[in-house]
FITIDO-427895 format. One record per residue (C-alpha): residue in three letters; residue number from 1; x, y, z. Coordinates in steps of 0.5 Angstrom, whole numbers, plus 2048, in hexadecimal, padded with zeros to 3 digits. Last residue first. Example, Ala and Ser with C-alpha at 12.3 -4.5 7.8 and 13.67 -1.06 7.14 Angstrom:
atom r->Ser&k->2&px->81B&py->7FE&pz->80E
atom r->Ala&k->1&px->819&py->7F7&pz->810
//
This chain:
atom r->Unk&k->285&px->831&py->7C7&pz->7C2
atom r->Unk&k->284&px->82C&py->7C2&pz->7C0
atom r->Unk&k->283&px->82E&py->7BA&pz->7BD
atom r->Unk&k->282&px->828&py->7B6&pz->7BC
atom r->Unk&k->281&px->82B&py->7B4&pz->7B5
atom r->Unk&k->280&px->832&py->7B4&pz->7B7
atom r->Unk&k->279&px->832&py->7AF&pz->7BC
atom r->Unk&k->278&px->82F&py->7AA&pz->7B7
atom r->Unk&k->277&px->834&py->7AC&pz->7B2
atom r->Unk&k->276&px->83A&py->7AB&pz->7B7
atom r->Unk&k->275&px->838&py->7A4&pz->7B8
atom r->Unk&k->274&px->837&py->7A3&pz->7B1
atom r->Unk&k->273&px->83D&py->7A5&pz->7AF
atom r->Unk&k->272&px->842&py->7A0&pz->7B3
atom r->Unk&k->271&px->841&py->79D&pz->7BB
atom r->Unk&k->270&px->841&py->796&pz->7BA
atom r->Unk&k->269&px->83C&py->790&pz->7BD
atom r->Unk&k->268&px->836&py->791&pz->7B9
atom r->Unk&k->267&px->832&py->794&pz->7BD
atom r->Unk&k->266&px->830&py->79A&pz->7BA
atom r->Unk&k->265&px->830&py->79F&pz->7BF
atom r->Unk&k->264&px->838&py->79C&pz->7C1
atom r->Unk&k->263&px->839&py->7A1&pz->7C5
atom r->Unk&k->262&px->835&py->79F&pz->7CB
atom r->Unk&k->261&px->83B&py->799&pz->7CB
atom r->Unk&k->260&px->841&py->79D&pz->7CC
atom r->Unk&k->259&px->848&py->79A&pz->7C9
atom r->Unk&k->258&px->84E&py->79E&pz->7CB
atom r->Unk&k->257&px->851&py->798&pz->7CE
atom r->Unk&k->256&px->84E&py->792&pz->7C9
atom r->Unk&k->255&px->84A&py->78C&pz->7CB
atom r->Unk&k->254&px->844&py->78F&pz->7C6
atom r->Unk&k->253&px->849&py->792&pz->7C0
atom r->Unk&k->252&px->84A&py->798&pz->7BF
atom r->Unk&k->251&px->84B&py->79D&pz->7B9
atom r->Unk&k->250&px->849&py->7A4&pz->7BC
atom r->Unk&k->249&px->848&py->7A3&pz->7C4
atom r->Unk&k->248&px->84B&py->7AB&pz->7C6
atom r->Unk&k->247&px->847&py->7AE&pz->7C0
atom r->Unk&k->246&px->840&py->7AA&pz->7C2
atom r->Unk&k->245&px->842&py->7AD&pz->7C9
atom r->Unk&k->244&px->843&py->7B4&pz->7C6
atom r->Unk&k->243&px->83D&py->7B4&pz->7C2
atom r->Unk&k->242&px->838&py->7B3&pz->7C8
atom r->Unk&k->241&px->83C&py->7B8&pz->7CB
atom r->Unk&k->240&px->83B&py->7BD&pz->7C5
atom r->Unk&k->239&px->834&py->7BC&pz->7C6
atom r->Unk&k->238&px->82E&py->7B8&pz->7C6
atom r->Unk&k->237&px->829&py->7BA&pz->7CC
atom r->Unk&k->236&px->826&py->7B6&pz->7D2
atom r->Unk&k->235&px->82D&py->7B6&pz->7D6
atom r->Unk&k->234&px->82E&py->7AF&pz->7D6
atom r->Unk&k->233&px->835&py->7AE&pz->7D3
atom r->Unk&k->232&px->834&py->7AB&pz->7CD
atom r->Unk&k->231&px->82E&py->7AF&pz->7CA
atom r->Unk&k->230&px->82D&py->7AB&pz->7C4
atom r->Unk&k->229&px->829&py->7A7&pz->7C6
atom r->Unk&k->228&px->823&py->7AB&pz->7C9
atom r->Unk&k->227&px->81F&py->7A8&pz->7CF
atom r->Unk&k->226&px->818&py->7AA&pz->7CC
atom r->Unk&k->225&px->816&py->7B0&pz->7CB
atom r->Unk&k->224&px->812&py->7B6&pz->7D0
atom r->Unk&k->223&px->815&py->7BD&pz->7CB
atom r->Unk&k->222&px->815&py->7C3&pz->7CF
atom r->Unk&k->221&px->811&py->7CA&pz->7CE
atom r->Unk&k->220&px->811&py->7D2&pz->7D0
atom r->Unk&k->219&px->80D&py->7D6&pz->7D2
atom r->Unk&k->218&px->80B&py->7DE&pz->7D4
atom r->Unk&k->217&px->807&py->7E3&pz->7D8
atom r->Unk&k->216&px->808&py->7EA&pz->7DC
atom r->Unk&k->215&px->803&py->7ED&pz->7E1
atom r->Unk&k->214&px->803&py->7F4&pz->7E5
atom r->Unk&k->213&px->7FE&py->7F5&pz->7EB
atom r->Unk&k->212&px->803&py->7F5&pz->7F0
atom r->Unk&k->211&px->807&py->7EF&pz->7EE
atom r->Unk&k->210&px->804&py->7EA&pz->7E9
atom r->Unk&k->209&px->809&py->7E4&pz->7E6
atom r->Unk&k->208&px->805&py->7DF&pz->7E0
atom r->Unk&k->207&px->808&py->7D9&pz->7DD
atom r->Unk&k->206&px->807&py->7D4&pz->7D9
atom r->Unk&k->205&px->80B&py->7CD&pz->7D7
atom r->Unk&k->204&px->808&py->7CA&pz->7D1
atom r->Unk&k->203&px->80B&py->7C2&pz->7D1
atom r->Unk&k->202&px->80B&py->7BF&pz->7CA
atom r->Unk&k->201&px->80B&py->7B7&pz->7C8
atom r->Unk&k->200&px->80B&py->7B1&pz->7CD
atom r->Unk&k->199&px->806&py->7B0&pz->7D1
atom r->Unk&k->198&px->808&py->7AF&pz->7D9
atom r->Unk&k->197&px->805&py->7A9&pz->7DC
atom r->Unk&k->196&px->80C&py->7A8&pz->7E0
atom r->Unk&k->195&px->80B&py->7AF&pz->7E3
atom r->Unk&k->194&px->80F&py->7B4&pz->7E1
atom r->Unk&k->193&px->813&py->7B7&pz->7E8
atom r->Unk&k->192&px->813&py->7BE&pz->7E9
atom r->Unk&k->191&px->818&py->7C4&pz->7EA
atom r->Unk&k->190&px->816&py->7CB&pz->7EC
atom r->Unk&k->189&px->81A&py->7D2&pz->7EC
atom r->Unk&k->188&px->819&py->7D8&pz->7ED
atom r->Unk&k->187&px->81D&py->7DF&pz->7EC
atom r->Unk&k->186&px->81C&py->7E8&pz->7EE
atom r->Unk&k->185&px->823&py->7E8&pz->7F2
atom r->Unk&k->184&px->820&py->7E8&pz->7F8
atom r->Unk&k->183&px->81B&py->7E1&pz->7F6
atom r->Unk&k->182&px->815&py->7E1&pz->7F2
atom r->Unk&k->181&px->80F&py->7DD&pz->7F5
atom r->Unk&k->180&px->80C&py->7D7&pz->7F2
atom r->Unk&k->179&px->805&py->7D5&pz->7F0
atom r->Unk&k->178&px->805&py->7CE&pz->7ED
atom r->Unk&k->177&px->801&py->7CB&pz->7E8
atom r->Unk&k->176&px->803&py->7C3&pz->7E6
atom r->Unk&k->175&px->800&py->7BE&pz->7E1
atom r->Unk&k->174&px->7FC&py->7C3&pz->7DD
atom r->Unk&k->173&px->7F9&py->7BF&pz->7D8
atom r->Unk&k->172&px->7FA&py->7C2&pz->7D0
atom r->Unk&k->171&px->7FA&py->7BB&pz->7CD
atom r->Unk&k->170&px->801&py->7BC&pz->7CC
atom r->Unk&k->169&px->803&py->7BE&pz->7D4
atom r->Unk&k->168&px->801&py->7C4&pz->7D7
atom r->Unk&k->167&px->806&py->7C7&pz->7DD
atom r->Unk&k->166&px->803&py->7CD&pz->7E1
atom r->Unk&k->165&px->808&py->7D2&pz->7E4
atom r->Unk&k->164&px->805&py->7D8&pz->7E8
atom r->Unk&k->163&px->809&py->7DD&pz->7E9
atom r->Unk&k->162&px->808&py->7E1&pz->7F0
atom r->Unk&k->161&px->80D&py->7E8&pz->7F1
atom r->Unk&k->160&px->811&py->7E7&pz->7F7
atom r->Unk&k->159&px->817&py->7EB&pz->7F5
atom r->Unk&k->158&px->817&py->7EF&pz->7EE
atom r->Unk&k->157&px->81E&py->7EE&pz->7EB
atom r->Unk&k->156&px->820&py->7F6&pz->7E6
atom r->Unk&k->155&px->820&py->7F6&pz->7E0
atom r->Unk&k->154&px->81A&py->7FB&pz->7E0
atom r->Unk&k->153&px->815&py->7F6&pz->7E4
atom r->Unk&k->152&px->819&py->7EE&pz->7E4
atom r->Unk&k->151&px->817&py->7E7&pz->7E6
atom r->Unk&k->150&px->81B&py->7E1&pz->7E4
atom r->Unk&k->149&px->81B&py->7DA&pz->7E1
atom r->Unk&k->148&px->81C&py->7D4&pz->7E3
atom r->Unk&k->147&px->818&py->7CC&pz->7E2
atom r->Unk&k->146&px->81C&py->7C5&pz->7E3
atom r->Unk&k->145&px->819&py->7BF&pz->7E1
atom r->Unk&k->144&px->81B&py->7B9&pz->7E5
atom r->Unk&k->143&px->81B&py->7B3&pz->7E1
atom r->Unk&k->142&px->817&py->7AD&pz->7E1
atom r->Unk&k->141&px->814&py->7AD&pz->7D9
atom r->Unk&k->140&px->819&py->7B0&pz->7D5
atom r->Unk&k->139&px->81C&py->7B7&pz->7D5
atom r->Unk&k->138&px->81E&py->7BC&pz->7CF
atom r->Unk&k->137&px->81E&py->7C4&pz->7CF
atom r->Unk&k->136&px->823&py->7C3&pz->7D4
atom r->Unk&k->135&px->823&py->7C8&pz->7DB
atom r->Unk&k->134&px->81D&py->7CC&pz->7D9
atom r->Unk&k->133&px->81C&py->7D4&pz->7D9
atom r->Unk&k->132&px->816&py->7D8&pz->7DB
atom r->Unk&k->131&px->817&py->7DF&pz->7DA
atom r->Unk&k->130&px->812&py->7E5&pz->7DD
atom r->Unk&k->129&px->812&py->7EC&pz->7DC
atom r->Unk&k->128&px->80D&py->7F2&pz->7DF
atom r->Unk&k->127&px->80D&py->7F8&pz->7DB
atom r->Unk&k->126&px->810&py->7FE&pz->7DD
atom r->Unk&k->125&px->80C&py->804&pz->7DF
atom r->Unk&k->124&px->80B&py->803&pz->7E6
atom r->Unk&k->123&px->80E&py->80A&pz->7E8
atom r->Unk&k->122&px->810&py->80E&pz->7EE
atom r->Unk&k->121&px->813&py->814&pz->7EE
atom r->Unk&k->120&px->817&py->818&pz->7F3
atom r->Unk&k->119&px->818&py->81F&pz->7F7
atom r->Unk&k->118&px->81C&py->822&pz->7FA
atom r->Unk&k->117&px->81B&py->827&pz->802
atom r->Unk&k->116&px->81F&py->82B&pz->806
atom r->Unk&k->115&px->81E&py->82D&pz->80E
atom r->Unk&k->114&px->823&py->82F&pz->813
atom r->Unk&k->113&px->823&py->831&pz->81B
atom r->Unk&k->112&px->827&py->834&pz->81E
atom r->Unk&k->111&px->829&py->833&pz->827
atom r->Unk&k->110&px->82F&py->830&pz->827
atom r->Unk&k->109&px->82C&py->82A&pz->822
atom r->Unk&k->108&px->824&py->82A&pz->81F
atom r->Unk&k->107&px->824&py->826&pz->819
atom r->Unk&k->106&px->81D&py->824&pz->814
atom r->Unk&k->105&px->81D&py->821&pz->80D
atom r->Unk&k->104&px->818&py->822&pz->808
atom r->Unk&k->103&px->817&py->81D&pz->802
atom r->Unk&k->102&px->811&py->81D&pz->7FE
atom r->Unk&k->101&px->80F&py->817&pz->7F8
atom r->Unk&k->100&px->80C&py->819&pz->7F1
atom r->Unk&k->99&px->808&py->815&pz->7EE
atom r->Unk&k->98&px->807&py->80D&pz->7EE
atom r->Unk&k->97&px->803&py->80A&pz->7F3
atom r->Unk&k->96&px->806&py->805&pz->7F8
atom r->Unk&k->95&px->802&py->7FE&pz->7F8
atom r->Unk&k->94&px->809&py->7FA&pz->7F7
atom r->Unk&k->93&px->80B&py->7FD&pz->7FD
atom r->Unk&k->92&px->811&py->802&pz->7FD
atom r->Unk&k->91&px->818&py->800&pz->7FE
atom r->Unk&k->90&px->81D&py->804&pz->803
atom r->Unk&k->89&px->824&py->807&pz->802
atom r->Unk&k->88&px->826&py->80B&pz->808
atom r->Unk&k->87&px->82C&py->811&pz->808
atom r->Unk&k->86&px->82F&py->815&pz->80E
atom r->Unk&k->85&px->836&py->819&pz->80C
atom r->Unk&k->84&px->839&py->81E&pz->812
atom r->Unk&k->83&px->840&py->81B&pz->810
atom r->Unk&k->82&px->83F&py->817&pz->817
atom r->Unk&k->81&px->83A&py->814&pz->816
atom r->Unk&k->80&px->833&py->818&pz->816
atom r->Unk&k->79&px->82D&py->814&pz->819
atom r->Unk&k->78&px->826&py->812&pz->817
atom r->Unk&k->77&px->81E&py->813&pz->819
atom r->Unk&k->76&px->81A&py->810&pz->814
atom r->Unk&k->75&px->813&py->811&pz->811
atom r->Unk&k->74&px->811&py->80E&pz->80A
atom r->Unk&k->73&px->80B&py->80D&pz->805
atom r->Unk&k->72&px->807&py->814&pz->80A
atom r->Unk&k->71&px->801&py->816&pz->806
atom r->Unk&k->70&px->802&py->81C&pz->802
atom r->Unk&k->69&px->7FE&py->819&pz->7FB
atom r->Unk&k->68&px->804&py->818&pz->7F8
atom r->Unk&k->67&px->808&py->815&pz->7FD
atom r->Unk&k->66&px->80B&py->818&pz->803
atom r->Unk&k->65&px->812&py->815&pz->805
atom r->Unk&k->64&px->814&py->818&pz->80C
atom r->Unk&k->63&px->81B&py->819&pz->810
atom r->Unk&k->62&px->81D&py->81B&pz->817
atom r->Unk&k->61&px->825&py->81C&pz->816
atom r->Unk&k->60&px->827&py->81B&pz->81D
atom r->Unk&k->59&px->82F&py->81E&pz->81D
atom r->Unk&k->58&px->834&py->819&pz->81F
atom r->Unk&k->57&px->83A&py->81C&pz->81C
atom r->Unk&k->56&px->839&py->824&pz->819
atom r->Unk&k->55&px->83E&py->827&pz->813
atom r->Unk&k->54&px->840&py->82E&pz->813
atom r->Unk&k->53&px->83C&py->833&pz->810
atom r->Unk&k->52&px->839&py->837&pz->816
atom r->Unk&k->51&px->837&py->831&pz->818
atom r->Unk&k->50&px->836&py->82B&pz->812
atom r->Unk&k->49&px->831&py->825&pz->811
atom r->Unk&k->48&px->832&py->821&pz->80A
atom r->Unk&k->47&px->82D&py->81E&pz->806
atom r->Unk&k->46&px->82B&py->816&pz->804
atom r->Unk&k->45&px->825&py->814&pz->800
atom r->Unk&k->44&px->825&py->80D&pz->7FC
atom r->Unk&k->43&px->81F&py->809&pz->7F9
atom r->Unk&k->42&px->820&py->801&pz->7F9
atom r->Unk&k->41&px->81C&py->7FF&pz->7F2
atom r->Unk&k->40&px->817&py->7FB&pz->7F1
atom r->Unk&k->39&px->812&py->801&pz->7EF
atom r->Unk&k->38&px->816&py->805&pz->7EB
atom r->Unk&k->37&px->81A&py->80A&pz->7ED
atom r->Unk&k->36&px->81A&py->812&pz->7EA
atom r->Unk&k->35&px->81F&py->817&pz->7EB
atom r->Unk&k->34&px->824&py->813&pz->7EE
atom r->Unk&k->33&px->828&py->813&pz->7F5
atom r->Unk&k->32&px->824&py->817&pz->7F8
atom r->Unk&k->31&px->827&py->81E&pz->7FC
atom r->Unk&k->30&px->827&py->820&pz->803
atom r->Unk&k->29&px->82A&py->827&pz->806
atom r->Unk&k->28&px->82B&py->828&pz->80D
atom r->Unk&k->27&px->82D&py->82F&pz->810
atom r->Unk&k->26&px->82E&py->831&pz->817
atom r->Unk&k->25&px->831&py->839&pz->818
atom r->Unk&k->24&px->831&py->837&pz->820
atom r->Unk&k->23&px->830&py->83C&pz->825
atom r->Unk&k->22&px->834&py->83F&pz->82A
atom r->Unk&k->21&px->834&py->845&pz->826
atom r->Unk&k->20&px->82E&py->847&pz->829
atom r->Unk&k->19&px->82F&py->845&pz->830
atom r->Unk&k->18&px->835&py->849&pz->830
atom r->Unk&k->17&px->831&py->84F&pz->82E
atom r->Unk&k->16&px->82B&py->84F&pz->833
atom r->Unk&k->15&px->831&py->84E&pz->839
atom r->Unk&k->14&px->834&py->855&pz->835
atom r->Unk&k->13&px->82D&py->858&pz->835
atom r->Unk&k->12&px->82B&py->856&pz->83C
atom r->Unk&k->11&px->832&py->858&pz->83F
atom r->Unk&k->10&px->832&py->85F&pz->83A
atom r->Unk&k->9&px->82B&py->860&pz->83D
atom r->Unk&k->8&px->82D&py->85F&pz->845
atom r->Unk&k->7&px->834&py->864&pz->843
atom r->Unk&k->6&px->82F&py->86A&pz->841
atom r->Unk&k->5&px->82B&py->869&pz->846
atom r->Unk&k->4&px->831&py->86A&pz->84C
atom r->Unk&k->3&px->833&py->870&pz->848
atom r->Unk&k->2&px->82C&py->873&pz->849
atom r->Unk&k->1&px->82D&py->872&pz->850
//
């Protein structure tokens, strides 16, 4: 009898044993990838999840992003490849706040279960940078303007930031006010026809581009003038072109092959000094 009682407990201690062993050594680790983000950018975490030191596919990985205040910016559910490996990259909201940001990953495989936790900073700190640029600082009356430039937060492109465009004519009348978009790359656009009662003179071009609750400004200008003679080729500026077709039509007469008559600026039949003089005076590189 007394033998039979010592065998039952060596059964339960030997089934207890195995059931033991029988669990998983599970490890997970997680990591950012930068100390500090800003605002605009994509944010990386990635991590790896292990059994009993040997790399585990397919593992769920619960994955929580908490912002400085402790309330949930992020909450995922992701899988391991076949190298154990698991990352996600997310923006956050321009509302975000600025701080420090915890992230705590979960996994429970083979009956173990593994936690780890890193952190990241978020920051607003870089100034909100908007330039405007013109297709030519020239046109006439009944061109198409063409306006561009482009949106940026610590070098970085803002998508979706609002920019203002207002265009002023000489007499400081706005004669076009428009609210555009950015697009993913942080850039806009926008082009307008001049009116035929277009004064000639100066044009100021303001913009102003929010995101969040940053602002950033700047200008720029064109030239309204009439039809210019010396721009040959049309393209509302004087330049090396205009100089290359006067070039290409020195000494000709009217009837001859190389004679061009928008060269002749002086209208006297033949394209010499004068010509080339009345380019060079509106000449701009």
């Amino acid at each position: 009898m007394k033998r039979a009682s010592v065998l039952f407990v060596f059964l339960v201690a030997l089934v207890f044993l195995r059931g033991t062993c029988s669990a998983l050594v599970v490890s997970v680790t997680v990591y950012a990838g930068k100390a500090v983000y800003n605002i605009v950018e994509d944010v990386y975490v990635y991590g790896r999840v292990t059994a009993d030191g040997v790399p585990v596919a397919s593992a769920s990985v619960a994955l929580e992003v908490l912002d400085p205040t402790s309330s949930p910016a992020v909450v995922r559910t992701l899988s391991t490849n076949s190298s154990g490996q698991y990352d996600l990259s997310f923006k956050l909201p321009s509302e975000a706040v600025a701080g420090t940001y915890a992230v705590n990953v979960t996994c429970n495989y083979g009956g173990g279960r593994a936690t780890n936790t890193t952190s990241f900073g978020v920051e607003k700190s870089f100034p909100l940078l908007i330039a405007v640029n013109m297709g030519r600082s020239t046109y006439k009356v009944g061109d198409t303007v063409g306006i561009y430039g482009n949106v940026t937060l610590g070098g970085a492109g803002v998508a979706s930031a609002l920019v203002a465009v207002e265009v002023e004519d000489p007499g400081s009348s706005p004669i076009v006010i428009r609210v555009l978009g950015t697009d993913s790359g942080g850039s806009y656009s926008l082009s307008f026809q001049l009116p035929s009662s277009a004064p000639l003179g100066t044009y100021l071009v303001n913009v102003t581009a929010s995101f969040g609750d940053q602002v950033g400004v700047d200008d720029t200008s064109f030239q309204v003038k009439q039809v210019i003679a010396a721009d040959i080729n049309g393209d509302g500026k004087v330049n090396i072109l205009d100089i290359t077709l006067v070039a290409q039509a020195w000494g000709s007469h009217s009837g001859e092959p190389r004679w061009n008559p928008k060269c002749d600026l002086d209208g006297n039949g033949v394209i010499n000094i004068i010509d080339i003089t009345m380019v060079a005076r509106e000449y701009k590189a």
